[in-house]
C-alpha positions as CSV (number, residue, x, y, z in Angstrom):
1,X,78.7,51.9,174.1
2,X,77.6,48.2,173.5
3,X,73.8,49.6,172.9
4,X,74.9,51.9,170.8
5,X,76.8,49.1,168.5
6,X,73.7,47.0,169.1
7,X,71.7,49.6,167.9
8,X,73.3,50.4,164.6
9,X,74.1,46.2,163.9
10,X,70.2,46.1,164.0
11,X,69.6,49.6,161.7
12,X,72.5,47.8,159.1
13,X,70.5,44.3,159.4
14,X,66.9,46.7,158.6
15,X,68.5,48.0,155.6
16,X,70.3,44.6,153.8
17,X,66.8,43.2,154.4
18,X,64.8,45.7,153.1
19,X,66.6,46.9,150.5
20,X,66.4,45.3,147.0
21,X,68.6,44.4,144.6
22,X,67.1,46.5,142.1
23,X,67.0,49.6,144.0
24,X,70.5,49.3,144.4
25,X,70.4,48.8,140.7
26,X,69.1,52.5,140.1
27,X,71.8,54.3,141.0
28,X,74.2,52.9,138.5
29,X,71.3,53.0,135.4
30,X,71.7,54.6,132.0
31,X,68.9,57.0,133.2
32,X,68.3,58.3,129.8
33,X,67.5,54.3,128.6
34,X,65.4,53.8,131.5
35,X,63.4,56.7,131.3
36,X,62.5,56.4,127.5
37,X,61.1,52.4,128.7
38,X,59.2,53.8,131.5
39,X,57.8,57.1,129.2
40,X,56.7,54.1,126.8
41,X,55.4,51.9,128.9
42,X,51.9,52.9,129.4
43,X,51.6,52.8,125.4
44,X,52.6,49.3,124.6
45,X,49.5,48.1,123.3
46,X,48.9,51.1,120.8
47,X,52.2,52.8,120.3
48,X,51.2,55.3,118.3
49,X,48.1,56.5,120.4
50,X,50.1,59.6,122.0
51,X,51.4,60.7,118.6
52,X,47.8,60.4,117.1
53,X,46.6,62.8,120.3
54,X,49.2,65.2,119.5
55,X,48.0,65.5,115.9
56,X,44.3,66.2,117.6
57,X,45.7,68.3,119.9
58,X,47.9,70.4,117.0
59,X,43.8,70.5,115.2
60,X,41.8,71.6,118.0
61,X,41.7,75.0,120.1
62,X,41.7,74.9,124.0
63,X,38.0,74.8,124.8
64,X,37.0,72.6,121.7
65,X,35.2,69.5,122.9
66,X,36.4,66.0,121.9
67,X,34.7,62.4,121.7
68,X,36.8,59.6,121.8
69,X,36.4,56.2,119.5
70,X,38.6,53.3,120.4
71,X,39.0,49.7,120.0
72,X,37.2,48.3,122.5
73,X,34.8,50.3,123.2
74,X,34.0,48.8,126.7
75,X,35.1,50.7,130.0
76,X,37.5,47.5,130.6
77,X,38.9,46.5,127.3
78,X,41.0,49.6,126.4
79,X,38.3,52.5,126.6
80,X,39.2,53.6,129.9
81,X,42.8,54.0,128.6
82,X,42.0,56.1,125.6
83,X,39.5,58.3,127.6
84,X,42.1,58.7,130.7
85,X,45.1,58.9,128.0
86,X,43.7,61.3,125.7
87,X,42.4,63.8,129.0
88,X,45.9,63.7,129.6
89,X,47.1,64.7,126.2
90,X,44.7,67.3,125.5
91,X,44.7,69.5,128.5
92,X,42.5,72.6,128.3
93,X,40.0,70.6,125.7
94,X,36.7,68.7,126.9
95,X,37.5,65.3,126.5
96,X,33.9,63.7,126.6
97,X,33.7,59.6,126.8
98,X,31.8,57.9,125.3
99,X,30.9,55.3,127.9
100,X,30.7,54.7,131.0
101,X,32.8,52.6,133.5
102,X,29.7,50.4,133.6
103,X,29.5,50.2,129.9
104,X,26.5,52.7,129.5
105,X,26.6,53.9,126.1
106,X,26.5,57.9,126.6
107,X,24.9,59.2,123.1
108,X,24.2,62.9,124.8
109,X,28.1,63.0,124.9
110,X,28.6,62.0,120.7
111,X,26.0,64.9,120.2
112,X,27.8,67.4,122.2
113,X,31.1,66.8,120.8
114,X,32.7,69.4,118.7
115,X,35.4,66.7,117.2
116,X,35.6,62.6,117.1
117,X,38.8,61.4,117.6
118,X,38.5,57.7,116.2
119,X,41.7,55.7,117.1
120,X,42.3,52.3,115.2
121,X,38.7,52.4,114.1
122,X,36.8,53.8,110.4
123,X,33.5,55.9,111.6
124,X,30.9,56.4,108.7
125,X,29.0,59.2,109.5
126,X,28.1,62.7,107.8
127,X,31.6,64.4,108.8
128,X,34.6,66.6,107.8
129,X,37.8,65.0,108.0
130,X,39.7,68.1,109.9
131,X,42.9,65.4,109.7
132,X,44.0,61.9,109.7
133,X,47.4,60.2,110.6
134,X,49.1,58.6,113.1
135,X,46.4,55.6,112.8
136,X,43.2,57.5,113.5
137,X,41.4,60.6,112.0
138,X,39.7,63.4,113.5
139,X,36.5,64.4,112.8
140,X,33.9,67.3,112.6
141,X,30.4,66.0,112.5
142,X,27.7,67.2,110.4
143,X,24.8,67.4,112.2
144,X,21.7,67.0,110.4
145,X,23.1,66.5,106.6
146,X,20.8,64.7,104.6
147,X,20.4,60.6,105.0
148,X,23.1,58.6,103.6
149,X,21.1,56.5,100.4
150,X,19.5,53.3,102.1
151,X,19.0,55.1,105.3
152,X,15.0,56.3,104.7
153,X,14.7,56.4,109.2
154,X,15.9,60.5,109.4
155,X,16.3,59.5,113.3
156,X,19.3,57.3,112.4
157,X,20.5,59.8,109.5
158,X,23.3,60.7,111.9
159,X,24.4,57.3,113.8
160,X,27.2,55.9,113.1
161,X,28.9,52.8,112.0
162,X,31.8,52.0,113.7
163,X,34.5,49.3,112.4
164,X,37.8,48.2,114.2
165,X,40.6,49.0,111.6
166,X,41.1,45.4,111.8
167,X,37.7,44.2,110.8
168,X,38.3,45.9,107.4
């Protein structure tokens, strides 16, 4: 009998210090509250990033391939969130990025792409606006239109110019 009470003083003593405060704090939650933090939480920075890959999502078809432009267009400044974000959001499409985790610039990948999905950012390029909202615009290249006027190098007829909505 005394082991026993031994043995379940020490299991009470386990739990009081191992539990938290806060995950006692759980149970008595406005769950509805917490969950719309914790569903936001990821998009802090660019709240309107989700609802901008919804409208891409609404404009593509399952299959479509998609390029994605965002500020920062390093691996560890924010691309790696836009590129992970938007494979999320746009299940069944090809989400391509653009570079790499080592900041390799991946110009095979802007070729292949169907659609540019340019977040926060203005690309000029030869391109048909398929639709624009939510901060960002979506974008159908035109491969091989004609040079835009100053632009006599027909390599560079189709690279674009990229500026940070910011910048503008």
């Amino acid at each position: 009998m005394l082991r026993r009470t031994l043995l379940v003083i020490a299991l009470l003593a386990l739990l009081v210090v191992c539990i938290k405060p806060r995950m006692l704090q759980i149970v008595f939650l406005d769950r509805e509250a917490f969950a719309r933090e914790m569903n936001g939480s990821p998009d802090r920075l660019w709240p309107l990033y989700p609802r901008f890959l919804e409208g891409v999502r609404a404009h593509t078809q399952p299959g479509d391939t998609i390029a994605i432009i965002a500020p920062g267009m390093a691996w560890d400044n924010g691309y790696s969130y836009a590129y992970y974000r938007a494979s999320y959001f746009l299940t069944g499409r090809e989400v391509l990025p653009l570079v790499t985790p080592e900041n390799e610039k991946l110009p095979k990948n802007f070729r292949a792409a169907r659609y540019l999905a340019a977040f926060g950012m203005t690309v000029r390029m030869p391109a048909e606006i398929v639709w624009q909202g939510e901060g960002g615009i979506l974008l159908r290249p035109v491969w091989g239109a004609a040079p835009p006027a100053g632009r006599p190098n027909p390599s560079a007829a189709n690279a674009p110019t990229l500026h940070s909505e910011s910048q503008r």
